[in-house]
N, C-alpha and C positions, 0 to 999 in steps of 0.2 A: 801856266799849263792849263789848257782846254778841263771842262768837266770830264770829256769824255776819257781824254788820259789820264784823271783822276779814279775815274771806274775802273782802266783797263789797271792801272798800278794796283789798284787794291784787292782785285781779284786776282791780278799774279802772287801778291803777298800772300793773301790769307790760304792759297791755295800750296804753297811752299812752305807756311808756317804747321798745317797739315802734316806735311812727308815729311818736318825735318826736327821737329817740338821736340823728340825722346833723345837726340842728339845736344841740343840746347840743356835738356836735365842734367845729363851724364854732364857736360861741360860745368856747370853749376854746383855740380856737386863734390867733382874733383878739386874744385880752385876755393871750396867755402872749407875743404879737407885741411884740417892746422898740422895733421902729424906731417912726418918724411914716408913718403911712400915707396919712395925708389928702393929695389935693391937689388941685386947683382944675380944671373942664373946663367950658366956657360959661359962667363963672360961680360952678360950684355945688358944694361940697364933696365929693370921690368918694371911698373908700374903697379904693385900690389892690387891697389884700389881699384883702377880702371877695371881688372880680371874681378874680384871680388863684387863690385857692380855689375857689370855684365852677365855673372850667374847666381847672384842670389836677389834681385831687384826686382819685385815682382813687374811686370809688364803694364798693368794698368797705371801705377805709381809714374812713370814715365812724362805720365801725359799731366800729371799737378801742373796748374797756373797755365793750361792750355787755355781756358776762354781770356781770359785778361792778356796772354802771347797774344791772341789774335785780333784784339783790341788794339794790340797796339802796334801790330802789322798795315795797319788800313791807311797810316800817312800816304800823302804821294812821296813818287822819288822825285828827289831834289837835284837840280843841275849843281857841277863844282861851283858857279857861282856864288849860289844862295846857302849851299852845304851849315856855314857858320852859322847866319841867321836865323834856318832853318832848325837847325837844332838847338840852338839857347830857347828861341819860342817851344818848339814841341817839349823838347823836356822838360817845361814844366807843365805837362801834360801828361806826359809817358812814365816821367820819373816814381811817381805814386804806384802805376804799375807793375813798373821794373821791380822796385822793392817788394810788391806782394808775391807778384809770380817767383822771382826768386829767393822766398821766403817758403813759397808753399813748395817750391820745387825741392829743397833741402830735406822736405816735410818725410818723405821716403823714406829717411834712413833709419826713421823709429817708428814701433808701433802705433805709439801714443801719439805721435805729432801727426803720423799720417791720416788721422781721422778728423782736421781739422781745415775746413772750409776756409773761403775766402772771407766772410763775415766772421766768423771766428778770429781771423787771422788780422783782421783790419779791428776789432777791438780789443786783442793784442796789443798790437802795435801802437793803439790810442791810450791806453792805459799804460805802458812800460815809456813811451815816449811824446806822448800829444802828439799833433798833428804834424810838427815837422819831421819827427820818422817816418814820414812819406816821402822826405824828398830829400832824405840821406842818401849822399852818393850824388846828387843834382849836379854840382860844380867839378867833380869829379867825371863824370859821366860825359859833360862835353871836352873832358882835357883829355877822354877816350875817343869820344865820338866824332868829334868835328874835325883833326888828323886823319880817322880811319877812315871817313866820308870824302875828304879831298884826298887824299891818294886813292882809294877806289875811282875814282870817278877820271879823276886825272888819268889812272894808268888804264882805265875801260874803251876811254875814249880813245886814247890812242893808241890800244890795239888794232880798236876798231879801224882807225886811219887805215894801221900799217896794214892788216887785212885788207881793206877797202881799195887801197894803191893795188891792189894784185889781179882781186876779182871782186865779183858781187860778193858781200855778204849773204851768208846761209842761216840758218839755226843754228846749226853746230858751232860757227861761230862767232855766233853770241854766247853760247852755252862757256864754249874754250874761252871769251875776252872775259867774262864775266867770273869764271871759275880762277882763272889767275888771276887778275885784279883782286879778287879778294881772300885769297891765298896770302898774299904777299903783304897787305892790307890788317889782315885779321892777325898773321903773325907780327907786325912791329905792334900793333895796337894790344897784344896780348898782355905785358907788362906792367900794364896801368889797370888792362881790364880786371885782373886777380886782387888787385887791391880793391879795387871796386863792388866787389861781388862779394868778400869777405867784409867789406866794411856795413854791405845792404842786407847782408842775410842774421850780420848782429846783432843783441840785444847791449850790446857793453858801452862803454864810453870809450873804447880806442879810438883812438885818432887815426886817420890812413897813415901818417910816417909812422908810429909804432908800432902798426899791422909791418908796415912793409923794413922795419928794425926787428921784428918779433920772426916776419918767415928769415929774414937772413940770414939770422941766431940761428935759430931751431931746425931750418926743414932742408937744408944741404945748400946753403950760401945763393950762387943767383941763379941756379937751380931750378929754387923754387917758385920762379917767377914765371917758369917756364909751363908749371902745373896747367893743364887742361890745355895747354895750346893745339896738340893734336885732336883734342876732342871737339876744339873751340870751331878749330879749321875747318873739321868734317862735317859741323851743324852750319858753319856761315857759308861756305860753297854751294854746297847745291842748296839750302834756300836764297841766296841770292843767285846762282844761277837757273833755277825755276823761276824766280820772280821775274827777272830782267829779260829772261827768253820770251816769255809770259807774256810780258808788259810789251818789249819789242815784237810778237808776233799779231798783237792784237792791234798798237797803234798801225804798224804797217797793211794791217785790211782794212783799217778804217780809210788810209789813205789810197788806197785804190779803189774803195766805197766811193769816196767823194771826188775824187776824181774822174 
């Protein structure tokens, strides 16, 4: 990949990491949630928590572990190719990050916690677990990530095709190949990511099978695996479909720039 589609990816990210950061919290903080939140009203399954978040969560809180998010939005995107190599390298990069922002994203739910910075949070963390509680969740993180990335990419592309066989492509749809793609993408990769996110934002010695023996028990069987997936969908869409639109509308005037 050129420099210059290195610039154009990273201004579409940090720019989508912007509009979509308070949706990533809310997702974070639903799936790091141990009780059963579900419960029954006319009927029809409600989310306590999710409502509960929504109107008493102050608004600035939202945005915890937005500079370290947008640090770690700046990769280029990766062709399904490279997707696997790709992400075992960066992750041990981003992984450090992942754990702090969604550490401080959790930060919200208390008063006390909420007044604690990211230098607070990273001697925290050095003190309760040395230096490898930065990269709790690493091994984990690509048996989420490196799936989610080759089926996105796999199923973008050929949308893109079957669009393409029709007519030219537009923005719109990029926005549409890129919003299903990672619809469909963000929901099978959800399962693993809960475990993930519970296991990054602990101070404990659980093990991810006991996390994921402990929601089975406890929170409404596989249920609860399902936690944050609506919330998860709604922060991964439109930031990957800003990014990707982003990133394809700026490569494509560079290529009529130079040509």
């Amino acid at each position: 990949m050129s420099n210059t589609n290195i610039v154009d990816s990273s201004i579409a990210a940090v720019i989508s990491r912007l509009c979509t950061h308070p949706l990533d919290t809310i997702r974070v903080r639903l799936q790091a949630n141990t009780t059963n939140t579900f419960s029954r009203s006319n009927g029809k399954l409600v989310n306590n928590l999710f409502i509960q978040l929504i109107r008493k969560t102050p608004i600035k809180s939202y945005y915890n572990g937005l500079a370290i998010a947008a640090s770690l939005d700046t990769s280029a995107l990766n062709y399904m190719a490279s997707a696997a190599i790709a992400e075992i390298c960066s992750g041990v990069f981003w992984t450090p990050m992942e754990v702090l922002k969604s550490k401080l994203q959790t930060c919200g739910t208390s008063n006390e916690m909420n007044r604690i910075n990211t230098l607070q949070m990273s001697k925290l963390i050095l003190e309760n677990e040395g230096i490898k509680g930065f990269f709790r969740g690493y091994l984990l993180s690509l048996v989420v990530f490196i799936p989610h990335t080759m089926i996105y990419f796999v199923l973008y592309e050929k949308f893109k095709i079957w669009t393409k066989s029709e007519r030219k492509l537009t923005n719109n749809d990029y926005l549409i190949n890129s919003a299903a793609a990672c619809s469909i993408a963000g929901s099978i990769s959800n399962v693993l990511d809960i475990i993930k996110t519970r296991w990054q934002v602990s101070f404990s010695k659980e093990t991810p099978l006991k996390i994921m023996k402990n929601m089975y028990k406890n929170e409404g069987g596989l249920r609860a695996f399902t936690k944050g997936m609506g919330a998860r969908v709604l922060w991964m869409v439109p930031s990957s479909s800003i990014s990707m639109t982003i990133y394809e509308i700026l490569k494509n005037k560079r290529k009529r720039i130079s040509s």
